[in-house]
VEXLO-245551 format. One record per residue: residue in three letters; z, y, x of N, C-alpha, C in turn; residue number from 1. Coordinates in nm, 3 decimals, always signed. Each point is the difference from the previous one (the first is absolute). Layout:
! residues N
code;n.z;n.y;n.x;ca.z;ca.y;ca.x;c.z;c.y;c.x;pos
Ala;Z;Y;X;Z;Y;X;Z;Y;X;NUM
...
//
This chain:
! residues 104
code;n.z;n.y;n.x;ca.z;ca.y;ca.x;c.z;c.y;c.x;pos
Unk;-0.487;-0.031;+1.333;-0.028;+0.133;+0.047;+0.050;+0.012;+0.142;1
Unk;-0.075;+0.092;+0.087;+0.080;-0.027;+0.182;+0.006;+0.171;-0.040;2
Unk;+0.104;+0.005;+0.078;+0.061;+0.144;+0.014;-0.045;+0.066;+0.103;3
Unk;-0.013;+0.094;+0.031;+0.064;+0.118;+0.191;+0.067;+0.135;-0.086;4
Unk;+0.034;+0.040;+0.106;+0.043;+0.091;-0.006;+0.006;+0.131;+0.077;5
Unk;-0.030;+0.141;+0.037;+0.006;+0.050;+0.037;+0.039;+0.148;-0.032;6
Unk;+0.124;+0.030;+0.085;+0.069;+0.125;-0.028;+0.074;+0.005;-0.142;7
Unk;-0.018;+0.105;-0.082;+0.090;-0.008;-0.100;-0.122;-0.061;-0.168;8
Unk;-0.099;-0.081;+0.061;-0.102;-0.125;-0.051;+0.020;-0.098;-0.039;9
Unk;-0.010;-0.034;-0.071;-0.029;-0.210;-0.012;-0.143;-0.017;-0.055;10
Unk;-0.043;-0.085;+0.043;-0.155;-0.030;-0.062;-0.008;-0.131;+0.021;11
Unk;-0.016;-0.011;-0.159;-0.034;-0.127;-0.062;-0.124;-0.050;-0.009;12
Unk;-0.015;-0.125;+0.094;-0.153;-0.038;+0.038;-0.027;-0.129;-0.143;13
Unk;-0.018;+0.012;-0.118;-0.007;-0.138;-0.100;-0.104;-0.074;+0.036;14
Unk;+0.021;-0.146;-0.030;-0.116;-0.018;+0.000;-0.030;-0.069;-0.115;15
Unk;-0.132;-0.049;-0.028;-0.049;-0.006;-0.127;+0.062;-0.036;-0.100;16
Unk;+0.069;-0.095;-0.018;+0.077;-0.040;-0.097;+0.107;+0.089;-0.019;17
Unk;+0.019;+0.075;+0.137;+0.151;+0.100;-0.027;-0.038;+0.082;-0.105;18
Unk;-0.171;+0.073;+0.035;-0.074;+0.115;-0.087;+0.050;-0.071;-0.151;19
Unk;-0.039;-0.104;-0.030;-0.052;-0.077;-0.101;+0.168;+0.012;-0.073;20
Unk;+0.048;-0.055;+0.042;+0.162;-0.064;-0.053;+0.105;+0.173;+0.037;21
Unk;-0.049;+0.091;+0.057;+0.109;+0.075;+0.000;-0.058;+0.153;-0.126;22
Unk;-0.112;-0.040;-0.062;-0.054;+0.070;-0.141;+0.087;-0.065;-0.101;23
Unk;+0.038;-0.132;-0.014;+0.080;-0.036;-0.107;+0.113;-0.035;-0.007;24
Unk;+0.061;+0.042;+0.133;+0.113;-0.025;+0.027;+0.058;+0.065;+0.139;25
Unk;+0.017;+0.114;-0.029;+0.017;+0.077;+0.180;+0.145;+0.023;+0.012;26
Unk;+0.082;-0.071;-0.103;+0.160;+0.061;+0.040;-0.022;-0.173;+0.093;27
Unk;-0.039;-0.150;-0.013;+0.009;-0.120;+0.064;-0.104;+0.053;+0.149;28
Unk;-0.124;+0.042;-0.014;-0.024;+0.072;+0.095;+0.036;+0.084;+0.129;29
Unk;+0.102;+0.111;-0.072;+0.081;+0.078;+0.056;+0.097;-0.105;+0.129;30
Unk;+0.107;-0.071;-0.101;+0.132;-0.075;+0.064;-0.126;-0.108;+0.105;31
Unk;-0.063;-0.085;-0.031;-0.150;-0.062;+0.097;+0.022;+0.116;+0.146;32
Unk;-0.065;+0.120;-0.006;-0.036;+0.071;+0.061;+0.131;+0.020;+0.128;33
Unk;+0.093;+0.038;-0.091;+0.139;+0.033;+0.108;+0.063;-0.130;+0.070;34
Unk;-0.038;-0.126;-0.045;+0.046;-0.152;+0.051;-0.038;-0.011;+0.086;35
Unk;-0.151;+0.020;+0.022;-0.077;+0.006;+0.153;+0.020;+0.129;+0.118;36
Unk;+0.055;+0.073;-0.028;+0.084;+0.067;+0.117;+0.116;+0.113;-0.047;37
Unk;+0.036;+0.026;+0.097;+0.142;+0.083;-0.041;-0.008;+0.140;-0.089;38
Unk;+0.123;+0.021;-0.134;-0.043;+0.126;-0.062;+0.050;+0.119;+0.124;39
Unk;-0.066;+0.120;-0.032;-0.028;+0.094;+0.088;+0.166;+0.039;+0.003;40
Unk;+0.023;-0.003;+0.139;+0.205;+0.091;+0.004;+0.050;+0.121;-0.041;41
Unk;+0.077;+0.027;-0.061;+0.017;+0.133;-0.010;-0.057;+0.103;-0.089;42
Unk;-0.066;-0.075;-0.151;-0.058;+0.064;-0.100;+0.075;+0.034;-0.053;43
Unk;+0.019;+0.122;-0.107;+0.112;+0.008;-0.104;-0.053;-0.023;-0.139;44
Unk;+0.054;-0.065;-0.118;-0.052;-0.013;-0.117;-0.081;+0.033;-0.039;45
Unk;-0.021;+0.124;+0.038;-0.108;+0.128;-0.064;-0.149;-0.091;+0.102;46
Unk;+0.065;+0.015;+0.123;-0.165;-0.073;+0.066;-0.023;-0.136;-0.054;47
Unk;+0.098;-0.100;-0.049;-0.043;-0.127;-0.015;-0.065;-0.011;-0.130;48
Unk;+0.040;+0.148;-0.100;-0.123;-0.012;-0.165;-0.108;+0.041;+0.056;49
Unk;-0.026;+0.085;+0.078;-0.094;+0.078;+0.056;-0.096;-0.123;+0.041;50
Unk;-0.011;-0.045;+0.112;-0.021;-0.124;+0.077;-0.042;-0.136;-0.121;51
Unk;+0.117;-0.020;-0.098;-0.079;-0.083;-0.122;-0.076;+0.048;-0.039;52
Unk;-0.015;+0.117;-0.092;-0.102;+0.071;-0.084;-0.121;+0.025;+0.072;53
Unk;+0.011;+0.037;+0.150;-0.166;-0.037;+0.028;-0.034;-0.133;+0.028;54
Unk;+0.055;-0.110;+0.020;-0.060;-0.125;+0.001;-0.029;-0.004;-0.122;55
Unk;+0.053;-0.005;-0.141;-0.036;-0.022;-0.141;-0.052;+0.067;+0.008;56
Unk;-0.071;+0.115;+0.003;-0.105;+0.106;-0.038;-0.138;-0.078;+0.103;57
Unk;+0.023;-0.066;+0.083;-0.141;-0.074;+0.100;-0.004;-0.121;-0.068;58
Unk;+0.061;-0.103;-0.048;+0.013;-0.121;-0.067;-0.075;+0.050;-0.109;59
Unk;+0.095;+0.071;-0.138;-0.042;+0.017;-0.109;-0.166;+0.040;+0.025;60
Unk;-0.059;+0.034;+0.079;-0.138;+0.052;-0.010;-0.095;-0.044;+0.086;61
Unk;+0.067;-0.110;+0.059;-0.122;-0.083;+0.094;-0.048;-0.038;-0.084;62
Unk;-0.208;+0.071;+0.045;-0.083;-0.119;-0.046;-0.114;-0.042;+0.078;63
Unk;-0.094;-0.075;-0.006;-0.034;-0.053;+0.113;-0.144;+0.038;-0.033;64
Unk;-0.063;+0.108;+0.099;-0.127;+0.048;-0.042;-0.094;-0.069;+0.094;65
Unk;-0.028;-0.068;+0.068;-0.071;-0.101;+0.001;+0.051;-0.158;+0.123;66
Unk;-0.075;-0.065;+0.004;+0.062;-0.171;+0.032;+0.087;+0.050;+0.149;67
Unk;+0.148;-0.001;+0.002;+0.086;+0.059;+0.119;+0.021;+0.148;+0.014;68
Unk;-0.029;+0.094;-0.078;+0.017;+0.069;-0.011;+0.090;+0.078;-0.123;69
Unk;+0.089;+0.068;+0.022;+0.109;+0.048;-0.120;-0.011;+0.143;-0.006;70
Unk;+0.032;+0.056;-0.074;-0.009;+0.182;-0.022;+0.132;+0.040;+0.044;71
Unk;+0.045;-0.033;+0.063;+0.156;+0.059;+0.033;-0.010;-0.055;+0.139;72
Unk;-0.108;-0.065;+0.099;-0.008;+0.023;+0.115;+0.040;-0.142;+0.048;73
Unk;+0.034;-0.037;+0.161;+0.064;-0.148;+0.043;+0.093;+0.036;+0.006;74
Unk;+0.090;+0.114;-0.003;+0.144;+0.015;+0.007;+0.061;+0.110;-0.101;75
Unk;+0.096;-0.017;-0.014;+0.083;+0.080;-0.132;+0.094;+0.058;+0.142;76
Unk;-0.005;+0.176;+0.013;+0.129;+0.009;+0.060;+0.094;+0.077;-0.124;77
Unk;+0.122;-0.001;+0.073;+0.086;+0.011;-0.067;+0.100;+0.087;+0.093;78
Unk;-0.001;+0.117;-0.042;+0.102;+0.106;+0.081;+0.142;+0.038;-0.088;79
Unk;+0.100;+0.005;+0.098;+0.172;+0.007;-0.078;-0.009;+0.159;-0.045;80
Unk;-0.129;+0.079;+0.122;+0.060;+0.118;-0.057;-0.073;+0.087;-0.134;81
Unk;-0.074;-0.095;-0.060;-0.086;+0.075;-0.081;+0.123;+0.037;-0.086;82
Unk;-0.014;+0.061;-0.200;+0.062;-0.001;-0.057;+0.042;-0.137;-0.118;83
Unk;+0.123;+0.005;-0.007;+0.038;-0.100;-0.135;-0.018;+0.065;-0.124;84
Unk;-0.134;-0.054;-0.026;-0.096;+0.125;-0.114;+0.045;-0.111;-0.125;85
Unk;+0.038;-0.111;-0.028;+0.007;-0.057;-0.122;-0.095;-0.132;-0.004;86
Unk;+0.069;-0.106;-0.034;-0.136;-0.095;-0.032;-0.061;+0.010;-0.094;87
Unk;+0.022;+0.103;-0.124;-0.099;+0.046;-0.107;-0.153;+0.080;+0.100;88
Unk;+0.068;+0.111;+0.059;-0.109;+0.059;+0.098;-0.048;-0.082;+0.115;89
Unk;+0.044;-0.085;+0.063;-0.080;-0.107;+0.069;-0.082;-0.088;-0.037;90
Unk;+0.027;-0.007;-0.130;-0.089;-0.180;-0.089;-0.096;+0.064;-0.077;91
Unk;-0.002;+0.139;-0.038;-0.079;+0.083;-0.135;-0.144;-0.016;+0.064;92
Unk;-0.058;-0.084;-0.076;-0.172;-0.012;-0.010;-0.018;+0.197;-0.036;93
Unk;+0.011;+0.045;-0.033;+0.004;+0.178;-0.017;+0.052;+0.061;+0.113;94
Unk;+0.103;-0.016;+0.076;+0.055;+0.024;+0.159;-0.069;-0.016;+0.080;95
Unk;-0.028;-0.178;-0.016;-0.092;-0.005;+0.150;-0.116;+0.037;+0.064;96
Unk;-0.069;+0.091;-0.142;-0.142;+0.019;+0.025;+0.061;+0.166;+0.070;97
Unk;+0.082;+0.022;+0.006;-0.012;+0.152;+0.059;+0.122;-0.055;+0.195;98
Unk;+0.155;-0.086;-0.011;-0.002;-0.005;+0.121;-0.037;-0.097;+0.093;99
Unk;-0.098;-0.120;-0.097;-0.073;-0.132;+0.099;+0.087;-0.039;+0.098;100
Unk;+0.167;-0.016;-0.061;+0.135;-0.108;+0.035;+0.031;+0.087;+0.115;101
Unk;-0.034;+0.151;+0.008;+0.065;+0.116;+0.100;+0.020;+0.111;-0.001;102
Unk;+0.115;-0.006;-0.082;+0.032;+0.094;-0.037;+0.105;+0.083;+0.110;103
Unk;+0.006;+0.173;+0.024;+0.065;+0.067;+0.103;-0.118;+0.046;+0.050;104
//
């Protein structure tokens, strides 16, 4: 996965295999993701569930609607300041159809 970042952002650029391998496994995904550049400074707990739960809420529901193309876009961002809504409410196949991994 290659990272950027901008402002109080991270956006996660996967690439195919990331799509592929971070649906069945996005906590190895996740730690992948933060190896290739620095975690963001100055989050507090509350932002770093926050910040997980929308990467697992873009993982858990990548799917790939046609050849290079995924339904969750080329990048997953991921903001500290949304809310730490729960990984029950981030992962819920019933959740995501109403905040599509954006919730706030």
């Amino acid at each position: 996965m290659r990272r950027g970042r901008l402002g109080g952002r991270a956006f996660g650029y996967p690439t195919e295999d990331g799509f592929l391998n971070a649906r069945t496994d996005f906590v190895g995904a996740w730690e992948q993701a933060w190896s290739l550049a620095p975690y963001p400074n100055g989050v507090s707990n509350t932002e770093r569930r926050s910040l997980y739960e929308r990467f697992a809420c873009h993982a858990v529901f990548a799917d790939k609607d046609a050849p290079g193309h995924w339904n969750t876009g080329p990048s997953w961002g991921l903001e500290s300041w949304r809310s730490d809504v729960s990984m029950d409410y981030a992962t819920s196949p019933l959740y995501v159809l109403k905040h599509r991994c954006n919730w706030d």
